[in-house]
N, C-alpha and C positions, 0 to 999 in steps of 0.2 A: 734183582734190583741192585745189586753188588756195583753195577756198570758208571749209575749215576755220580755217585762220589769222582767220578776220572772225568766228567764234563764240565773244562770250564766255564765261569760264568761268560767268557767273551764269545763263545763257541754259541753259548744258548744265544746272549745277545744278538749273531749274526744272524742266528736261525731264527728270531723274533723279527729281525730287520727284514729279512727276505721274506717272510711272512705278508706280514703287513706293507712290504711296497707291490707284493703280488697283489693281494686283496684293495689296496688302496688304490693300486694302478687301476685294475681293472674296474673299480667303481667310478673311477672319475673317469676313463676312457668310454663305459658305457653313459655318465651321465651328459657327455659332451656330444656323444653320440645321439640321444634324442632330440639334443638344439643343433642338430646338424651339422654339427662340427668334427671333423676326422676324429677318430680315439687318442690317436697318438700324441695332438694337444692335451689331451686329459692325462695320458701318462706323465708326459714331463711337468704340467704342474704340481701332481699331487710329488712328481720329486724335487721343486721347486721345495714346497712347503716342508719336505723332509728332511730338505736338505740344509745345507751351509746359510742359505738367503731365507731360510725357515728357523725352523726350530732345532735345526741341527743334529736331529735323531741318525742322520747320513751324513757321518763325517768325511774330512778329505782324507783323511789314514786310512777308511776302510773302503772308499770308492778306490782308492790308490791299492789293496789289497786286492779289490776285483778287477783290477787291469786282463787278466788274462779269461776271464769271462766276456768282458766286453771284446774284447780278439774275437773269442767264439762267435757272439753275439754278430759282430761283423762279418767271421765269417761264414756263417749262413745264411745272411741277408745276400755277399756274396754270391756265394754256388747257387741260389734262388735265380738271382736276377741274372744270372751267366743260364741260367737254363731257359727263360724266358730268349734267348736269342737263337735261335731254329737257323739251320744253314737257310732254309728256302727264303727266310726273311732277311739274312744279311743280303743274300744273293740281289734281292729283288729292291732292297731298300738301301745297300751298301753306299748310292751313291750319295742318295740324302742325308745318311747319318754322317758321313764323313765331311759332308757341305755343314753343314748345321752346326756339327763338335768342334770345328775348325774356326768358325766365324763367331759361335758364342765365348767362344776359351777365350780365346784370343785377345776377340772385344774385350770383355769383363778385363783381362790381364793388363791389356793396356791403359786403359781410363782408369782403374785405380789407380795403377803406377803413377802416371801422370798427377793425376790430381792429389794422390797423399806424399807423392814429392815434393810439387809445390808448396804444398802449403807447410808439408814440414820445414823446408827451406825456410821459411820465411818465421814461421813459431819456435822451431827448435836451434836456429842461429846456427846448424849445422848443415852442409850440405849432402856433407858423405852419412853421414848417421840418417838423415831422413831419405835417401834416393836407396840407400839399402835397405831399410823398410817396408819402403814404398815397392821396391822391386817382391820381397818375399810376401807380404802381403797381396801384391796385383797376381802372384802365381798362385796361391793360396787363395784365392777369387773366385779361381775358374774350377775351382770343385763344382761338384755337386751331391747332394747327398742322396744317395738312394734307397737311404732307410724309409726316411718319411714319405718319399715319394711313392716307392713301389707300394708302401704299405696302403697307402691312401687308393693305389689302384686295384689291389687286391681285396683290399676290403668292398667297396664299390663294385668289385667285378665289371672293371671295364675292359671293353676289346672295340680295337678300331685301328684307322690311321696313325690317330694320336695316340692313341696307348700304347704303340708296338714302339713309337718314334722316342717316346719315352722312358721306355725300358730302354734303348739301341743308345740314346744319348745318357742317360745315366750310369752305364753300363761304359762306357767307353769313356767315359768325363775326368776320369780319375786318372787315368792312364795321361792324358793328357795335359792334367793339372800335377802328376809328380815330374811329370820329364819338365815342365815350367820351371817347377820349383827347384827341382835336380843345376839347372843352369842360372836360375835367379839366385839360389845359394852359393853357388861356386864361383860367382860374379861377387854378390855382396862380401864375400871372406875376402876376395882380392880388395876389395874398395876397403873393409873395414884394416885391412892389413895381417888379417889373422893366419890366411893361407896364398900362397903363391904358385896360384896352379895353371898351368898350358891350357892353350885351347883342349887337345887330345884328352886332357882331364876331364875337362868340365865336359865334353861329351859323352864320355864313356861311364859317368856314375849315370844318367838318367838310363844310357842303353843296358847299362849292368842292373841295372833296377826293376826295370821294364821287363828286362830278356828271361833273367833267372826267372821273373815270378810266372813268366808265359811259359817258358820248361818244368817247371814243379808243377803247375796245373795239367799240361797234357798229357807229361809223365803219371803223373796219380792220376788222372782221367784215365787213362791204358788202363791201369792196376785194377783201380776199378770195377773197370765194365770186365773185365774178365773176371774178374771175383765171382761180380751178381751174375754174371752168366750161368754158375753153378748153383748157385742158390734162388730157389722164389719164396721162401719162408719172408714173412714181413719181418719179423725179428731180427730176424739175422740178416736181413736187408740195411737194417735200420742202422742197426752195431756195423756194421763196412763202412754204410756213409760217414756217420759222425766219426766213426775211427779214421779217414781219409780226411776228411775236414779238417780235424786238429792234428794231422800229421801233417798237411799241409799248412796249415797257419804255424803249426811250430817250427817246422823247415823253413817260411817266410822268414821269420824274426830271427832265428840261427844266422840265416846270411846274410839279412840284413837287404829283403826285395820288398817289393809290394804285398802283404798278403791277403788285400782286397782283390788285388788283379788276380793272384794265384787262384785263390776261391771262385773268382768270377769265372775262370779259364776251366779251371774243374768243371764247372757248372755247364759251360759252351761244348767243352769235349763228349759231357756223359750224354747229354741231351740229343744229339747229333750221333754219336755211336750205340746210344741202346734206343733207338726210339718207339720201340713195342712195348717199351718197360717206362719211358719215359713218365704215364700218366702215373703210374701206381707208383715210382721212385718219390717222385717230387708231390705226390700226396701225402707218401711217409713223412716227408720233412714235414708239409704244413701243419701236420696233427702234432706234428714235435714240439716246435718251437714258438708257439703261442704265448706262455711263459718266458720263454728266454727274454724274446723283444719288449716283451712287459717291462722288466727289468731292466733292460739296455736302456730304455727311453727313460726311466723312472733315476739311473743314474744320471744320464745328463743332465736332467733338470736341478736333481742333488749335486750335481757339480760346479754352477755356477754361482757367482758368491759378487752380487749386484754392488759388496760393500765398497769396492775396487774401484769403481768408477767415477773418474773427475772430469771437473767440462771440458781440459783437454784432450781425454781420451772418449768422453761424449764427442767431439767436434770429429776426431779421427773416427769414430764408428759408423758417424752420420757420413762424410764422404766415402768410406770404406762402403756398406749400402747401398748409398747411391750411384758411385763406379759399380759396382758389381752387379744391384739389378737392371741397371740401363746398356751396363755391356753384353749383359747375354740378354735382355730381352732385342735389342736392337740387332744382335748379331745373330742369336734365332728365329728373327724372320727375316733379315736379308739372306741368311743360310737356308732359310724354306723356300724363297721363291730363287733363288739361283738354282736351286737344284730342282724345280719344278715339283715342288709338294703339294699336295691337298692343300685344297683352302681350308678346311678346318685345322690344320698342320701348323698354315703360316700365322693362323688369326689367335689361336690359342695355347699354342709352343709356348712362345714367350711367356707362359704366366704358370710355366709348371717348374722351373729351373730355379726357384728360389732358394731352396733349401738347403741346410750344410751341417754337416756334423762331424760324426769320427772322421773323415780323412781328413777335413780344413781343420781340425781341432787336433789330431794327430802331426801335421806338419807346421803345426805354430808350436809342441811339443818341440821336434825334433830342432827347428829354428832357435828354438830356447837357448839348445845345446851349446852352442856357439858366441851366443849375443850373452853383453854384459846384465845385469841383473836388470835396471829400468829398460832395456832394449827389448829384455826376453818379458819384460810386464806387460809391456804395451802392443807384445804383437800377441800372444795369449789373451790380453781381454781385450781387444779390439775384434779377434776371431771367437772368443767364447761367448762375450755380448751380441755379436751380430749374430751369431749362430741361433743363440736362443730366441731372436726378432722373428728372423725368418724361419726357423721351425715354427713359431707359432702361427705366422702369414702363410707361410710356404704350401702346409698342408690345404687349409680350405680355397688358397688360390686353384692348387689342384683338381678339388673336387670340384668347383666352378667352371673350370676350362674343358675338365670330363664330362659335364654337365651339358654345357655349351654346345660341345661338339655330339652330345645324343651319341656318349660308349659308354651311358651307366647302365649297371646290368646286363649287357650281352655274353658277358664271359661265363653263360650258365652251364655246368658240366651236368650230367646222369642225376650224379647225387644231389646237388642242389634243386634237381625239377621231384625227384625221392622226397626228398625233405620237407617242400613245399605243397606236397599232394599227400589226399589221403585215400583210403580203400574206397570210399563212396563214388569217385570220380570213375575209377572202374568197373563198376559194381554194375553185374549185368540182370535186374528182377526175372527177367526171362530165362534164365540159367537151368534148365530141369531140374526141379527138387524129385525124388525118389521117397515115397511113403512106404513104410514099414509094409503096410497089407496091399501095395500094387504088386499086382499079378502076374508072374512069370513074362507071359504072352506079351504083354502091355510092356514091361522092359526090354525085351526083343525088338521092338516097334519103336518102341525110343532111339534105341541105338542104330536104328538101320535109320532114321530120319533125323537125327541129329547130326552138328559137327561136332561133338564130345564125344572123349573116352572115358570118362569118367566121372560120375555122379556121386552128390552126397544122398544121405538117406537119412531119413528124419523121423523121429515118433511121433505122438497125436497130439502131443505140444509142439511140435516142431522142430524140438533140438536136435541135434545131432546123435546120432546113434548108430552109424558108420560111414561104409562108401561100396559102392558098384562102380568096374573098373571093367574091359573089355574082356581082360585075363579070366574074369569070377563068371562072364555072361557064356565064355568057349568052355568052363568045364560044367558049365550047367548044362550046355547041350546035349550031355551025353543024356540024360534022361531022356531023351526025345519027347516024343508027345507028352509025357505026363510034364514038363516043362509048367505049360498050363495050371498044374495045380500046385506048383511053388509062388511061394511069395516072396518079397524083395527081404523080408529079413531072414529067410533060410538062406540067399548065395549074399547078401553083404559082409565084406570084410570089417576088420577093427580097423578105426577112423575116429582119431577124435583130437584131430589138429582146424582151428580156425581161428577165428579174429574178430574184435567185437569192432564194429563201426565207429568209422572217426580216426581209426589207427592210420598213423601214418604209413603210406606205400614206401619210405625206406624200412621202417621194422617188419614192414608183412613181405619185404622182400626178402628180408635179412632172415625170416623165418622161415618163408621156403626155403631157402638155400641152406639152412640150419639141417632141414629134414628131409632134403631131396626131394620136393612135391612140386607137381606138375599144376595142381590149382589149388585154390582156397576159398571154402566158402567163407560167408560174413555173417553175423549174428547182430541182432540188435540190441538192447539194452536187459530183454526179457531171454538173453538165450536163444532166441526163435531167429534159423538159419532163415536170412530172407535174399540172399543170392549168391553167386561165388564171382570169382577170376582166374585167369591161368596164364603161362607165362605167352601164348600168342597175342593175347588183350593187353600185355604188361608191353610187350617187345613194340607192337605197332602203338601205340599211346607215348612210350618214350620216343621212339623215331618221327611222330608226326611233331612232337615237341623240340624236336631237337633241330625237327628241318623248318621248322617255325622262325626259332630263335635266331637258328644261322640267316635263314631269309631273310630278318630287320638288321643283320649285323651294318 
């Protein structure tokens, strides 16, 4: 106990805090969850109420302290969603994702500009002060955030049209909203007088931006998959990834590139170079990081601090809002039907793109940089305030347009059909049960008219009391005739693995494969074996399910 005396009180406090926003996140994320509402609203309230706009138990010292967790946090929402993009889906879908990223950015970028220029013009008696706003702000628009987004798809397990188009634009949104911002900055410094920079300039920070974080990703992509190449241990699967991750996000921020994009690039390179590994790589991550995003979400909502807001910068959030969800929903369906998209694509897009967080919150940071102290106020809470609107719209708009479009649910893997069934569903009554006093001859006859190799065997209650297997019936033979006057408990082996009824078919799977067994019988509540399964009954039940699911996709 020696140890305790060296922990200080602010160390416990952090570890109380991360405590209780894990346990608080995840109570309000499930209780929002039974009123139907995504979890990830429930996250950010209860970091609302923790936070700065609360009771301030999550101060801005220590959210400011966890800066490089939320990096993290970032980046493996990230390497997730750069996974979710499959060469055969760019290939196929390439042209609509780049119709659609083109026409909602864009839109969004322009109507804000416009409209919070004007009106700056005209409230703030300044021209160049409000058109340079107006410009970092309308590039900062065309984000999109695809924390809340992907999450509310993953959670849902949707697959479709819409769901893929989804991933493909959130995923590609940011790339297009920094090289915006890369030239509405390097514009604004000229107008505000701070920097005097050439065209060649102002182009070459968005491509230096862009380029480096696209080279760091497929460079550690490489590294990567030849690592896992050597390894399939989960562990040491696990320790590569997250060590490539934060060498990557820390490389980001060293040079000063995108380290959403890097991570997302990571994510697009491994997915596409290991794709045999792909299901079980990106499974590691999701058992990972359930926790992290807890946290991420439970910050943001601790991060915003409602005291800040005046009807001026109310009036700017309300057109900020309004430019940005009229620019991309209007620009995401003139971008679906130019590029000939599904009708669920064009009818239900627009209502999934609302969402904004770490990258439009990160580049109203970075804008800070530059701009005088009321310049750097008003474009941080005009993006901090809107952000927390549409996280909180943003999400069950999602669920509604997935809804709509009939992709909830289709994304069911193995394990989810595992999890959702239990041994009963298999369970064959007619299974040959094996009595202790059945007679040599009569087992012989079993085995020649049965499709088993191997039987349980039971005593005169029923239970279990071993197994007959094809191996114990051939060295029986050697008795020849007198075969006959053995009974099934002189050649049963020891056997005393099974599973009471009700068990879920992921742990009776997880169990045979614990013990290498070929079947398992099932017992009822009394002990008494009343049928078995084996892995041909497991193998065609999961495939007829699985070609069910894919059939309604």
């Amino acid at each position: 106990m020696d140890f305790i005396p060296n922990i200080s009180f602010f160390h416990l406090n952090i570890l109380f805090i991360l405590g209780l926003a894990l346990f608080g996140g995840t109570i309000g994320g499930r209780l929002f969850q039974k009123i139907r509402v995504p979890q990830v609203v429930g996250y950010i309230i209860i970091g609302i109420i923790l936070g700065q706009s609360g009771i301030n138990l999550i101060s801005k010292e220590m959210i400011t302290k966890f800066q490089p967790f939320n990096y993290f946090a970032l980046g493996l929402i990230g390497f997730m969603i750069g996974g979710e993009l499959k060469k055969d889906d760019l290939t196929r879908y390439g042209k609509q994702f780049l119709s659609i990223l083109l026409c909602e950015g864009i839109f969004s970028f322009a109507l804000v500009t416009v409209l919070l220029g004007v009106a700056g013009t005209f409230l703030l008696k300044d021209p160049v002060v409000a058109w340079s706003l107006a410009l970092m702000l309308g590039a900062i628009s065309s984000a999109t955030a695809p924390a809340a987004t992907t999450d509310v798809l993953w959670e849902y397990k949707a697959k479709g049209p819409l769901t893929k188009t989804i991933f493909g634009i959130v995923a590609l949104d940011d790339v297009l909203s920094i090289a915006l911002f890369a030239i509405a900055s390097s514009t604004a410094k000229r107008m505000l007088g701070g920097v005097h920079e050439n065209v060649f300039m102002m182009l070459w920070h968005p491509l230096y931006e862009i380029g480096g974080a696209i080279i760091i990703g497929m460079v550690s992509g490489y590294v990567l998959i030849q690592t896992i190449k050597h390894y399939h241990q989960k562990d040491r699967m696990l320790i590569f990834l997250i060590g490539t991750v934060m060498f990557v996000l820390g490389l980001a921020v060293a040079i000063d590139v995108s380290m959403l994009l890097a991570a997302m690039v990571l994510g697009v390179v491994v997915v596409n170079g290991l794709p045999h590994m792909t299901k079980q790589l990106f499974d590691l991550s999701k058992d990972f990081t359930p926790p992290i995003f807890i946290l991420f979400f439970v910050f943001i909502g601790a991060k915003l601090n409602i005291q800040m807001v005046s009807p001026l910068l109310i009036f700017f959030i309300i057109l900020y809002l309004f430019g940005q969800n009229l620019g991309k929903m209007s620009g995401a369906y003139l971008g679906a039907k130019i590029s000939g998209a599904p009708e669920e694509v064009k009818k239900y897009l627009p209502w999934c793109l609302f969402s904004q967080a770490g990258v439009a919150i990160g580049l109203s940071i970075v804008a800070a940089h530059f701009l005088n102290d009321d310049m750097a106020n008003t474009v941080i809470v005009v993006i901090t305030a809107s952000t927390f609107i549409v996280q909180l719209i943003g999400p069950p708009c999602v669920k509604l347009a997935i809804t709509k479009a009939k992709e909830i649910g289709k994304n069911i893997t193995e394990e989810d059909i595992l999890e959702s069934t239990t041994v009963d569903d298999l369970l064959d009554i007619h299974y040959p049960i094996i009595h202790e006093n059945t007679p040599g001859d009569e087992i012989i006859h079993l085995f020649s008219n049965s499709p088993y190799t191997q039987y349980p065997v039971v005593d005169r209650q029923g239970h279990l009391a071993g197994l007959i297997n094809i191996d114990g019936i051939k060295n029986s033979l050697q008795f020849g005739d007198s075969i006959s006057l053995l009974l099934a408990e002189d050649v049963k082996d020891r056997f005393n693995h099974f599973v009471p009824s009700g068990t879920s078919l992921l742990e009776a799977k997880k169990y045979m494969d614990s013990f290498n067994l070929g079947f398992l019988p099932i017992a009822n509540a009394d002990g008494v074996i009343i049928g078995c399964f084996d892995r041909r009954m497991y193998k065609r039940f999961i495939s007829s399910k699985l070609l069910e699911l894919g059939g309604n996709s």
